[in-house]
VMD Tcl script that draws the C-alpha trace (Angstrom):
set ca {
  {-173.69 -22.90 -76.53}
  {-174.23 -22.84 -72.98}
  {-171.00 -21.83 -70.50}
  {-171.12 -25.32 -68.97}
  {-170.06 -26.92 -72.78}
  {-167.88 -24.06 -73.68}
  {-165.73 -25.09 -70.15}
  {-166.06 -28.60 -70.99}
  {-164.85 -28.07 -74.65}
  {-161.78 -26.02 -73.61}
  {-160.91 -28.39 -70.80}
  {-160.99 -31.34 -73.65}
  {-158.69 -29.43 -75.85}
  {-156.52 -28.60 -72.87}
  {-156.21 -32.08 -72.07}
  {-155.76 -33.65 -75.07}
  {-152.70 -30.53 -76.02}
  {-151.50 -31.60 -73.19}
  {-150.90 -35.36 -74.19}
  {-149.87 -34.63 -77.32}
  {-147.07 -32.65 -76.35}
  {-146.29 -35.12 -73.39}
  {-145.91 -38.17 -75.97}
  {-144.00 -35.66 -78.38}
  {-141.41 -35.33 -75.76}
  {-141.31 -38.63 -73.93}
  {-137.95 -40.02 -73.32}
  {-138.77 -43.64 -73.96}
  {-139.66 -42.66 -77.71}
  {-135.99 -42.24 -78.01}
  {-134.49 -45.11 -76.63}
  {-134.04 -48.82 -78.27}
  {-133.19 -51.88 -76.60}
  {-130.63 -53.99 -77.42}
  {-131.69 -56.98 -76.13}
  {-134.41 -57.63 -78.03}
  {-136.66 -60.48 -77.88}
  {-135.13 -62.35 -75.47}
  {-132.28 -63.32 -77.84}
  {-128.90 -62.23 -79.30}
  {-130.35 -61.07 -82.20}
  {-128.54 -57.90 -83.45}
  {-125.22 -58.98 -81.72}
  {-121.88 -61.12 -82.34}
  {-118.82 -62.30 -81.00}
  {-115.39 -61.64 -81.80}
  {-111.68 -62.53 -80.88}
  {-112.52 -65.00 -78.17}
  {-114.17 -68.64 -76.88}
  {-115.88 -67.33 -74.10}
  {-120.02 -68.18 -74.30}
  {-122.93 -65.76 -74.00}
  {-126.40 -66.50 -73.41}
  {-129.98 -64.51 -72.68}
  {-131.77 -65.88 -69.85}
  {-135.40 -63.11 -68.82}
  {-133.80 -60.73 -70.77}
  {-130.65 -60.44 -69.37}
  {-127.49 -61.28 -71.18}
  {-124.48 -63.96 -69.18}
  {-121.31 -64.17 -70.04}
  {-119.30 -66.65 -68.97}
  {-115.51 -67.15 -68.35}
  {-113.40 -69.91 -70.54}
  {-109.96 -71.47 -69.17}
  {-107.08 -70.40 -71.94}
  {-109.94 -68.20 -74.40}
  {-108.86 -64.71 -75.62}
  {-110.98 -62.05 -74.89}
  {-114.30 -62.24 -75.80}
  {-116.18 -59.38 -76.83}
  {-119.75 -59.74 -77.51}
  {-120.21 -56.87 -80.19}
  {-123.40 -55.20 -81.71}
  {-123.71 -55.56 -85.72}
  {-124.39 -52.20 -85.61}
  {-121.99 -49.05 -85.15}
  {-123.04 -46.10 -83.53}
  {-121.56 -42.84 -83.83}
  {-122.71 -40.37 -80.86}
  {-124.83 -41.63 -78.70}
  {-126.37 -42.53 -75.15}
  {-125.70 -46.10 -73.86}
  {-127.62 -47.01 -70.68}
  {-127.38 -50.41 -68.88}
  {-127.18 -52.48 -65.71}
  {-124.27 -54.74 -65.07}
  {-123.56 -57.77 -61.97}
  {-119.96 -59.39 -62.26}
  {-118.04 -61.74 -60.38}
  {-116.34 -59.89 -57.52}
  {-112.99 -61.90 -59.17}
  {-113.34 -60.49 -62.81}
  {-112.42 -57.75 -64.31}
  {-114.39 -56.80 -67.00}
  {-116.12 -54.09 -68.83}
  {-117.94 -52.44 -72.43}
  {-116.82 -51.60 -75.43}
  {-118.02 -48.35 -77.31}
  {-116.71 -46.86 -80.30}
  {-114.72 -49.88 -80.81}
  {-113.86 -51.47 -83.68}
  {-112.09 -54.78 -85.37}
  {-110.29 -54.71 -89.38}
  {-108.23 -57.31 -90.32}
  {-105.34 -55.88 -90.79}
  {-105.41 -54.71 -87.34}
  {-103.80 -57.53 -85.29}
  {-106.02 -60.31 -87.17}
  {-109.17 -58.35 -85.94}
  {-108.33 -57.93 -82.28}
  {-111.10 -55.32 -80.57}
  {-109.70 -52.04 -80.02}
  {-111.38 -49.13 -78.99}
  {-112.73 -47.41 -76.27}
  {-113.88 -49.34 -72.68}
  {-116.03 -48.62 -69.75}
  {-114.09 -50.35 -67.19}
  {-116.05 -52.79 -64.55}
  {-113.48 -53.41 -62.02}
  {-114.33 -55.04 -58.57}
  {-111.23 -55.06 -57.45}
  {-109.59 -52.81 -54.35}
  {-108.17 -50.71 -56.84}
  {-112.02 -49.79 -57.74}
  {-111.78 -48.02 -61.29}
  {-115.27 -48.77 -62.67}
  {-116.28 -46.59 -64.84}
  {-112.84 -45.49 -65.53}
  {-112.02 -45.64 -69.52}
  {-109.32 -47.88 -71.08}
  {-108.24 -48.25 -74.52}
  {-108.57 -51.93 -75.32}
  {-105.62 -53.23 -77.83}
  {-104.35 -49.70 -77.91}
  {-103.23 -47.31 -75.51}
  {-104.73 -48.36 -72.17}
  {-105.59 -46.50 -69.44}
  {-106.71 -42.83 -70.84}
  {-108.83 -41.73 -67.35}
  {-108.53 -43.90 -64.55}
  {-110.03 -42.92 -61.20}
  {-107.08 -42.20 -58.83}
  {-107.92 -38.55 -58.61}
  {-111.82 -39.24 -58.32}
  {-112.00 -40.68 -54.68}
  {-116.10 -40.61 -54.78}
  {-116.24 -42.49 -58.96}
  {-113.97 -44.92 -56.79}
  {-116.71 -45.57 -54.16}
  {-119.85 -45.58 -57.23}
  {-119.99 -49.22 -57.74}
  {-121.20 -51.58 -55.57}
  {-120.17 -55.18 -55.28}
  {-122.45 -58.12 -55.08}
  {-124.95 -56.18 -57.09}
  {-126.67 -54.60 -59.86}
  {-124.72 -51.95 -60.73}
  {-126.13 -48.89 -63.62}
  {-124.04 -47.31 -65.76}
  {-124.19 -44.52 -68.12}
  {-122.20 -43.62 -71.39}
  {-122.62 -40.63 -73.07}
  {-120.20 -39.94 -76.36}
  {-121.11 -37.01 -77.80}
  {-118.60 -35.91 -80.39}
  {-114.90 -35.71 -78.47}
  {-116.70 -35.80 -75.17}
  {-116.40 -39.18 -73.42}
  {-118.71 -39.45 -69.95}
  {-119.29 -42.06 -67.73}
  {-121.73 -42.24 -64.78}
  {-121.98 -45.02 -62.00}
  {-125.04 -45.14 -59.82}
  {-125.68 -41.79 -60.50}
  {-122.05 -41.35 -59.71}
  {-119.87 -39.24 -62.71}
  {-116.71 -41.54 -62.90}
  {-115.38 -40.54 -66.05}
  {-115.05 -37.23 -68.20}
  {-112.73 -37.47 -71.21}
  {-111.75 -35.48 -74.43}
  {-110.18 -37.77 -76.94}
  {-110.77 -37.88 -80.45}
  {-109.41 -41.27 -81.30}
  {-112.54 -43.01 -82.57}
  {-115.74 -41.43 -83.64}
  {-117.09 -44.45 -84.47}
  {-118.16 -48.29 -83.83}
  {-119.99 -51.26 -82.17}
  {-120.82 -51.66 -78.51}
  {-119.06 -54.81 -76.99}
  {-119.95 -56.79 -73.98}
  {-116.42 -58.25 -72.55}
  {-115.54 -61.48 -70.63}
  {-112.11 -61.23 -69.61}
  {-109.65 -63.86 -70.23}
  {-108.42 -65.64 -67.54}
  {-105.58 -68.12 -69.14}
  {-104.98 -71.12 -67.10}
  {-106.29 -70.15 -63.88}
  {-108.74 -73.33 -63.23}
  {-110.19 -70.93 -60.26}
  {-111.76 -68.29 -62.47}
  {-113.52 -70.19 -64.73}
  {-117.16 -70.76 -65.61}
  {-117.33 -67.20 -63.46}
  {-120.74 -64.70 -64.48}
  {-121.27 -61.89 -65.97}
  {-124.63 -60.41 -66.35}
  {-126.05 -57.40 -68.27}
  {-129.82 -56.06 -68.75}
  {-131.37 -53.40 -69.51}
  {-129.35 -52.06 -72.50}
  {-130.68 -49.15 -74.02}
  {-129.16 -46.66 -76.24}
  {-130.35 -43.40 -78.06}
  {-128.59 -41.66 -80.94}
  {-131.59 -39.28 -80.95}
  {-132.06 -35.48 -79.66}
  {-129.42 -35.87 -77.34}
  {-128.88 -32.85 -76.06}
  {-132.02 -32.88 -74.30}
  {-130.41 -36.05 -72.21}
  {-127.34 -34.91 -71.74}
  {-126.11 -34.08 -67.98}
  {-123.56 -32.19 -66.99}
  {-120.22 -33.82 -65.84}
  {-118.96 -33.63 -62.34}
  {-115.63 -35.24 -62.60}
  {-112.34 -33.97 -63.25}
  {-112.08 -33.03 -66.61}
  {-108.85 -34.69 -68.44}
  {-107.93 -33.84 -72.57}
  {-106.05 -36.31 -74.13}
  {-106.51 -34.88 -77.86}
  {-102.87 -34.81 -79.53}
  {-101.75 -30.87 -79.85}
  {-100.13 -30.88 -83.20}
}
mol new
graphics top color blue
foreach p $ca { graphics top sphere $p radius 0.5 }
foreach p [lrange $ca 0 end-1] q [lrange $ca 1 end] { graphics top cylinder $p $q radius 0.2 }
display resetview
């Protein structure tokens, strides 16, 4: 065999090694979206009125005068995990996304409970602060984290990141680490898109929500993970 096909041979092999090992480790092998199909397929609602459609792949929420809650909730429950997605909101609504969350029946008639990544457009500006829905409440709000405070941006599309990886709770806006809890409350449960309730107030209705881009991976996460920047809080109970 002459040198010239010997150095074409090796440079074959070389190249096709190299995209084997390239699709081997691609993120996007990991990662499933949960908007799928341009539909709600794969999701449902619970506790309140309030109505969600898909519109180009994003999901809208929409505000109801005198509804409940309204969490729209995956039909599937996720233990550790990744959650990735984008979120726009009506600079008057509070709102935010279930994880590890869960609803029994003998449990307040089903009410939602369980872990939330806040979206808060408010002055107070905790998103991506982490509340307890229909249990404890706030468990790390952003008082002492002056730059999570200044992470999301109102008016537009705003990217969060969960990670839950056994006790470890983080949150990331923009980029920005907002959140980094230990708590061992849940271990457990559905993801669950909320629209606030607003009770009588005429003003706040028919207000948006949007989501896209939901992803999640419950696959080799360790090779995701990043490394939290926030003030670390531990709410475990010390027996």
């Amino acid at each position: 065999m002459s040198s010239k096909k010997t150095i074409h041979k090796i440079n074959l092999i070389f190249i096709v090694c190299l995209w084997f090992l390239s699709c081997k480790q691609s993120p996007n092998q990991e990662w499933i979206n949960l908007i799928d199909d341009n539909s709600l397929k794969g999701w449902e609602i619970k506790n309140g009125l309030a109505k969600y459609v898909v519109e180009n792949n994003e999901i809208i929420g929409t505000t109801l005068v005198n509804s409940p809650n309204t969490f729209l909730c995956t039909t599937t429950k996720y233990e550790d995990f990744i959650l990735e997605f984008e979120v726009m909101v009506d600079t008057t609504i509070n709102s935010g996304v279930q994880f590890r969350s869960n609803s029994y029946p003998e449990f307040n008639d089903g009410q939602v409970h369980g872990y939330q990544a806040e979206i808060d457009p408010s002055k107070r500006a905790w998103s991506g602060g982490i509340y307890e829905e229909g249990k404890r409440g706030w468990l790390y709000d952003l008082k002492n984290n002056e730059e999570g405070q200044k992470a999301f941006k109102n008016g537009e599309w705003n990217r969060y990141r969960i990670e839950a990886l056994g006790d470890n709770l983080v949150i990331w806006v923009n980029d920005v680490n907002t959140a980094n809890l230990k708590d061992n409350a849940s271990s457990s449960g559905f993801i669950g898109l909320q629209v606030h309730s607003i009770g009588a107030d005429s003003t706040n209705a028919n207000k948006k929500i949007k989501w896209r881009d939901i992803r999640i991976t419950t696959k080799n996460l360790s090779s995701f993970k990043k490394e939290p920047t926030a003030p670390f809080l531990d709410s475990i109970q010390k027996e």
